[in-house]
C-alpha positions, 0 to 999 in steps of 0.5 A: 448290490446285485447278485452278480456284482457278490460273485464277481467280488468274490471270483475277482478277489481270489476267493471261493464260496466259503463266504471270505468277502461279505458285505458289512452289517452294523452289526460289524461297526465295533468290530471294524472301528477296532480293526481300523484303530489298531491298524492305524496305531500299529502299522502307521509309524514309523511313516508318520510319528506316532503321536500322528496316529494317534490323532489320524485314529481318534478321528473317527468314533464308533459312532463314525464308524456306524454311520460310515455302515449306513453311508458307504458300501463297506466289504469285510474279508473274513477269511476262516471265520475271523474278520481281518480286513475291511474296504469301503466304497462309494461310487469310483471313490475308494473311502477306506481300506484297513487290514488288521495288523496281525493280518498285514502282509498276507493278502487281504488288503490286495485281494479287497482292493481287487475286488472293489475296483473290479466292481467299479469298472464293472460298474462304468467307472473309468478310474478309482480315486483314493487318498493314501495314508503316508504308510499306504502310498506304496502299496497304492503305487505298487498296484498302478495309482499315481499322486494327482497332486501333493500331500494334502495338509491332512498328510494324505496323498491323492491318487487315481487308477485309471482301468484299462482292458 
């Protein structure tokens, strides 16, 4: 991650240079296993049952989550201090994006994706691809993606955004 593309996270993702947008350490890796966990079980239902998060949840480790750290390029939105959301990347794909719940609704998740796929354009990449949890496919399709097919036997939807401009 080049200097540049930091600022134009930052700048792109509506934050200033009080450090909100970093990028994740393993030190991060409790921390972000928790907040995708609790998001899953807290914001998921009622779009799917909740014995459904609870599987969807327990499929990734601590373990997982460290080396989802080593593998992917995770940004973390820590606004005042207090990490409340996380994105994960890899190339054009969109790996992850989970807000903790008492921060849902307030813009983080909106301002991590605008900063990841601002990155991805300005790395050359066309289009973003995703799949969307069922509680995540209309905060997708509110921000421009469309299903590139039907809902995978996992329960995610396949969606894509292409860049224009």
């Amino acid at each position: 991650m080049s200097e540049d593309e930091y600022v134009s996270l930052k700048k792109h993702a509506g934050v200033g240079d009080d450090g909100a947008y970093r990028l994740a350490t393993l030190d991060d890796a409790i921390c972000l296993y928790h907040i995708r966990r609790q998001s899953i079980l807290e914001l998921a239902p009622p779009s799917m049952p909740a014995a459904e998060a609870e599987i969807w949840a327990a499929k990734l480790t601590r373990a997982g989550m460290e080396r989802k750290l080593r593998e992917l390029e995770i940004w973390v939105a820590e606004p005042g201090g207090t990490v409340a959301g996380w994105g994960a990347i890899r190339d054009n794909l969109l790996e992850g994006l989970y807000t903790a719940p008492e921060f849902a609704g307030r813009g983080i998740g909106a301002g991590l994706l605008d900063g990841l796929e601002r990155l991805m354009r300005e790395r050359g990449f066309p289009s973003v691809y995703l799949e969307a949890s069922p509680n995540a496919r209309g905060f997708y399709l509110r921000r421009g993606y469309r299903a590139t097919g039907p809902q995978t036997p996992q329960g995610a939807w396949p969606m894509v955004k292409e860049h224009f401009g």
